[in-house]
C-alpha positions as CSV (number, residue, x, y, z in Angstrom):
1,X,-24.5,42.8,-26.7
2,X,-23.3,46.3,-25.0
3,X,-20.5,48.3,-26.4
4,X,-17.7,49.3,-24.8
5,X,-16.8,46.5,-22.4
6,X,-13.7,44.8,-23.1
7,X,-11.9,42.6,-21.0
8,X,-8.4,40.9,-21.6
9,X,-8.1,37.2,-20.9
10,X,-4.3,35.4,-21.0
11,X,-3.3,38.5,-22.8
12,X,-6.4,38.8,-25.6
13,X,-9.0,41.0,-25.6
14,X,-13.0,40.2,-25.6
15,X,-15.6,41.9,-26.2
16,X,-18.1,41.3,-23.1
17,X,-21.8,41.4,-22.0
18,X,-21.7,44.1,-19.2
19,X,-24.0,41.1,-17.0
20,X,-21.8,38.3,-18.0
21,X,-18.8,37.0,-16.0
22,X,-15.3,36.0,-16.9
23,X,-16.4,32.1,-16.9
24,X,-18.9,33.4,-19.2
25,X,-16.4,35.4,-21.3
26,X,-14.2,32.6,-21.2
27,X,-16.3,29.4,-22.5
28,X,-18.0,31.7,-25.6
29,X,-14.1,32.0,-26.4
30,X,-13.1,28.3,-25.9
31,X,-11.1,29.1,-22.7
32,X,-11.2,26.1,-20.5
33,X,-11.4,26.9,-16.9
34,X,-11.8,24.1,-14.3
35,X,-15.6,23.7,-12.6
36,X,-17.5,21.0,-10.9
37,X,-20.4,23.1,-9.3
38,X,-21.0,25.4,-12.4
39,X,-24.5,24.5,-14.6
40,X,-25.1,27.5,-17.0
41,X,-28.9,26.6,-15.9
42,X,-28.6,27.1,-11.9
43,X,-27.4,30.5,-10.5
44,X,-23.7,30.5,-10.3
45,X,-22.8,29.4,-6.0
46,X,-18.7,29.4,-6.3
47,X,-18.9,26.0,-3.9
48,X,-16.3,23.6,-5.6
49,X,-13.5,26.5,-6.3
50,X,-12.0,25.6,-9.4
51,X,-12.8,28.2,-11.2
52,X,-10.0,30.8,-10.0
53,X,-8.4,32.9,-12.0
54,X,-6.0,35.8,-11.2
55,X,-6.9,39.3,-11.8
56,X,-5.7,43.4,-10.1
57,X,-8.0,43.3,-6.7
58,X,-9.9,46.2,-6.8
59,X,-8.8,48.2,-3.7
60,X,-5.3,47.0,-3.2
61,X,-4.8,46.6,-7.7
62,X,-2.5,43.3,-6.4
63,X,-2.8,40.1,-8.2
64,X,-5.2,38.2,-6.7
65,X,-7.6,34.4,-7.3
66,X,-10.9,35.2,-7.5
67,X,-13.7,32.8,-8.9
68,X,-14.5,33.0,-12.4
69,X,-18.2,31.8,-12.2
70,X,-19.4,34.8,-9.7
71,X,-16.7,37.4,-10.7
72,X,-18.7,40.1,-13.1
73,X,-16.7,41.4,-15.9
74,X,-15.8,45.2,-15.5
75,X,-14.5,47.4,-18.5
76,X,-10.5,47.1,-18.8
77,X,-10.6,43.7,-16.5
78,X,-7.3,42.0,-17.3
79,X,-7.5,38.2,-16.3
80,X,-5.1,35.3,-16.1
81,X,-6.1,31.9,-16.3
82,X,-3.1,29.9,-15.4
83,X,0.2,31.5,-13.5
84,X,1.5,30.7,-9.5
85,X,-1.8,32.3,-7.9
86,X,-4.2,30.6,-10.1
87,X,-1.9,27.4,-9.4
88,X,-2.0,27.4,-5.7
89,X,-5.5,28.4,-5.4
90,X,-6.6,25.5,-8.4
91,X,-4.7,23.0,-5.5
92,X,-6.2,24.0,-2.6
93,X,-9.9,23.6,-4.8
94,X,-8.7,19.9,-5.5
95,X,-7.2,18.9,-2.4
96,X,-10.3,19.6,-0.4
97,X,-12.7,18.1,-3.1
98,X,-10.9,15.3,-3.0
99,X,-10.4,15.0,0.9
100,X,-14.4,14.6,0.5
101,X,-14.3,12.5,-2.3
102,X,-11.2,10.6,-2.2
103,X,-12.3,7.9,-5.1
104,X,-14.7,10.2,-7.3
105,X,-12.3,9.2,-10.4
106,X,-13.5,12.6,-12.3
107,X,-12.3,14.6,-9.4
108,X,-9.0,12.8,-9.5
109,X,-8.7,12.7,-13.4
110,X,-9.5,16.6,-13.8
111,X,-7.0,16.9,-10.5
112,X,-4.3,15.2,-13.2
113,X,-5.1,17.3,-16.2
114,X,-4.8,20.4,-14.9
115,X,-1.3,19.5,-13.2
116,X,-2.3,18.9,-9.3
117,X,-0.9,15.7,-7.8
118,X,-4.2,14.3,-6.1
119,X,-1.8,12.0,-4.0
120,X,-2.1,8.1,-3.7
121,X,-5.4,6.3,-4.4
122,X,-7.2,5.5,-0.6
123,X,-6.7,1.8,-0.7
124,X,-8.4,1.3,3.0
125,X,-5.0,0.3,4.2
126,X,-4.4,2.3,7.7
127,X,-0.8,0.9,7.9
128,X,-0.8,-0.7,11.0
129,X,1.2,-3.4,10.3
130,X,-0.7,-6.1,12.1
131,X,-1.2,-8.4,9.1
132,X,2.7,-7.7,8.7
133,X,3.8,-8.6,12.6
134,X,1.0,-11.3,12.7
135,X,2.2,-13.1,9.8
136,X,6.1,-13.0,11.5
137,X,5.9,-13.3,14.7
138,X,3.1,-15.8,15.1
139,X,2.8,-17.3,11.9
140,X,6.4,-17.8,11.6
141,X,6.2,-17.1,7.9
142,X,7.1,-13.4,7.2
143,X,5.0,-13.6,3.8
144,X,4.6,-9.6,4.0
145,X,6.4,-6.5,3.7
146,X,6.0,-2.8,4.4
147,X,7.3,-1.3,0.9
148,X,8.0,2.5,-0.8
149,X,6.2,3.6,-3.4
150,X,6.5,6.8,-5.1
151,X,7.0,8.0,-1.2
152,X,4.1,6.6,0.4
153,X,4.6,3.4,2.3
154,X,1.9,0.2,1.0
155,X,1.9,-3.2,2.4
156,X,3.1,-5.8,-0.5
157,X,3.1,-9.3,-0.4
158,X,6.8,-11.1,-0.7
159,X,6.3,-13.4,-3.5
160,X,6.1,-17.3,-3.2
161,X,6.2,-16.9,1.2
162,X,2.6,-17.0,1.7
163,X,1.5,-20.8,2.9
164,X,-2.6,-19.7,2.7
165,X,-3.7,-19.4,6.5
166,X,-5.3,-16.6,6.0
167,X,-4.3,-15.2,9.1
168,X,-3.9,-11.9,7.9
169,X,-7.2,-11.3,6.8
170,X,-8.7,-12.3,9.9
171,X,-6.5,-9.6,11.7
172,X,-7.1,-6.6,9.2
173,X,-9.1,-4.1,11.2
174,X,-10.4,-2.6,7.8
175,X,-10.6,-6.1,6.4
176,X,-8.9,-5.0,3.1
177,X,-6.7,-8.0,3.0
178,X,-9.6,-10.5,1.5
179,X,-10.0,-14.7,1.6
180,X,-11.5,-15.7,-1.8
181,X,-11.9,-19.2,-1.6
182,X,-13.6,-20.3,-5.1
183,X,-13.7,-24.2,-6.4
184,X,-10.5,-25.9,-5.1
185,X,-8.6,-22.6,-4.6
186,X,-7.8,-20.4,-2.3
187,X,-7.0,-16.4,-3.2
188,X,-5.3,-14.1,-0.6
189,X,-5.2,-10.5,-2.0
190,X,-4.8,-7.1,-0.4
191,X,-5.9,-4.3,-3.1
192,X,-5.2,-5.5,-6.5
193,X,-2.3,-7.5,-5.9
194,X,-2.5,-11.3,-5.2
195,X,-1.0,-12.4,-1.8
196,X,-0.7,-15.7,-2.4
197,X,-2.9,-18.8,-4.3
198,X,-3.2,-22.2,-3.4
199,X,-5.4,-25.0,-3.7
200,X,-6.9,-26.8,-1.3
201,X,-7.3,-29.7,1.1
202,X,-10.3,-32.0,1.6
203,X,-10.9,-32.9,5.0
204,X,-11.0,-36.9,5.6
205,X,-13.7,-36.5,7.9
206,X,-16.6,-34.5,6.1
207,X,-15.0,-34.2,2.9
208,X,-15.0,-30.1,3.2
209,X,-12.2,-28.0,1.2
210,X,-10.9,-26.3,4.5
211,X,-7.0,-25.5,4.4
212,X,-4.1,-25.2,2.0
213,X,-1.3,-28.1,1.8
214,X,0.9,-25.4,2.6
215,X,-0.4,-24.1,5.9
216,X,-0.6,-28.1,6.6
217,X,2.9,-29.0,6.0
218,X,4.1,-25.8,8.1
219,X,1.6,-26.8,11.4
220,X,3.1,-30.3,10.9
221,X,6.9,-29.5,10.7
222,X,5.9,-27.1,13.6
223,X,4.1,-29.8,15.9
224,X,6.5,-32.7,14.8
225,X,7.7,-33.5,18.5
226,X,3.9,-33.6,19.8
227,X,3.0,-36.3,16.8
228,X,6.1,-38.6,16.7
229,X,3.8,-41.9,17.1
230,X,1.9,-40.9,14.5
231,X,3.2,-43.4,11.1
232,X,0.4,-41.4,9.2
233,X,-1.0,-38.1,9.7
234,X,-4.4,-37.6,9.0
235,X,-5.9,-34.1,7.7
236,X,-8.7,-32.6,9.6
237,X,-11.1,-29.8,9.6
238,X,-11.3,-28.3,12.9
239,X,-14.7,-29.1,13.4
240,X,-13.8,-33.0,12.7
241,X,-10.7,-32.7,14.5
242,X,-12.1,-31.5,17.8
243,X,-15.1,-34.1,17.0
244,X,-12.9,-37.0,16.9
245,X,-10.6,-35.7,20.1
246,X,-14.2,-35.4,21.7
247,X,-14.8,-39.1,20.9
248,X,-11.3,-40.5,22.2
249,X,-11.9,-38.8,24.9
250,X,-15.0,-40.0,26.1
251,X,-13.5,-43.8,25.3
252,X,-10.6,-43.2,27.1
253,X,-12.4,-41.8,30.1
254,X,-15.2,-44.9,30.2
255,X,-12.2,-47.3,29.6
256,X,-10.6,-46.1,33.0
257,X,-14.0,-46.7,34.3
């Protein structure tokens, strides 16, 4: 190694190659400076940003962040790894790595370490509130809320409303409210929170599990006047129920006949 170039780093001094750079300097010395892009076997291409540090700009001898991996060390150089200028340009670095990756967890866990919010997860929610209105207004259930948290606003599911329809889902324009329907059970979920779960109900006509006893109960209190005759109600599949209407129909029709 050269003689005679020294650098100073967070207020120590180095001794430095006169070809190295400060994130060179910095790792043989156990300084930890952010980098995504960096590979100590490619040439050093400053594209990911996370590297800033601050040092006196050469013409103007103001502080200033300037990228570790491609900034050469010069004789006297005094460096600052952490500080408001280092902060600011460190956030900027992560903000738009992250508005390209949104869900690349090590962006957002290295985002945390270093003390840069990287903001709410994307959870493919566009907040439109259809599943929100649809459920209220035409459902006549109201099984969903628009709720705060941590200043961003998430749709949340109002526990023990939801009667299973599935209506919701069908509406989603990103589709990130999901139907599970496994064995006898039905899951609604949006994200990682559970909707509502119910079992559900064999049709008497083809024997398929088709609708929750729930959503049943709520179309028959809300079609009561149009079934008054009816001592027993019978539960149909759609596909048997317009196949049976079908059939009374035609009777009816040849009867008049």
């Amino acid at each position: 190694m050269s003689q005679g170039i020294r650098i100073t780093i967070d207020e120590a001094d180095y001794e430095a190659d006169p070809e190295s750079t400060v994130l060179d300097v910095a790792r043989d010395n156990g300084i930890d400076i952010p980098t995504l892009c960096y590979h100590p076997a490619l040439k050093p291409s400053g594209s990911c940003r996370l590297c800033a540090v601050e040092v006196a700009g050469r013409a103007s001898g103001k502080p200033t962040a300037m990228l570790s991996c491609i900034l050469k060390v010069r004789d006297g150089m005094v460096v600052r790894t952490g500080g408001e200028i280092v902060m600011k340009a460190r956030t900027r670095a992560f903000k738009n790595l992250l508005k390209m990756a949104p869900q690349a967890q090590r962006i957002i866990d290295m985002a945390m370490k270093y003390g840069v919010d990287p903001g709410p997860p994307p959870d493919g929610c566009i907040r439109c509130r259809l599943c929100i209105r649809v459920c209220k207004e035409i459902v006549g259930i109201g099984a969903l809320k628009m709720e705060k948290r941590e200043g961003q606003n998430f749709v949340a599911p109002i526990e023990g409303i939801c009667i299973g329809c599935g209506t919701c889902a069908n509406i989603c324009p990103t589709k990130v409210i999901q139907v599970e329907d496994r064995g006898n059970v039905r899951t609604i979920s949006i994200r990682d929170e559970v909707i509502g779960r119910h079992p559900l109900e064999r049709c008497e006509g083809c024997g398929r599990l088709y609708a929750t006893p729930k959503f049943l109960d709520h179309v028959h209190d809300r079609t009561a006047a149009h079934h008054a005759d009816v001592k027993t109600p019978h539960h149909y599949c759609p596909t048997c129920a317009k196949l049976f209407s079908d059939r009374i129909k035609s009777m009816q029709d040849r009867s008049r006949k």
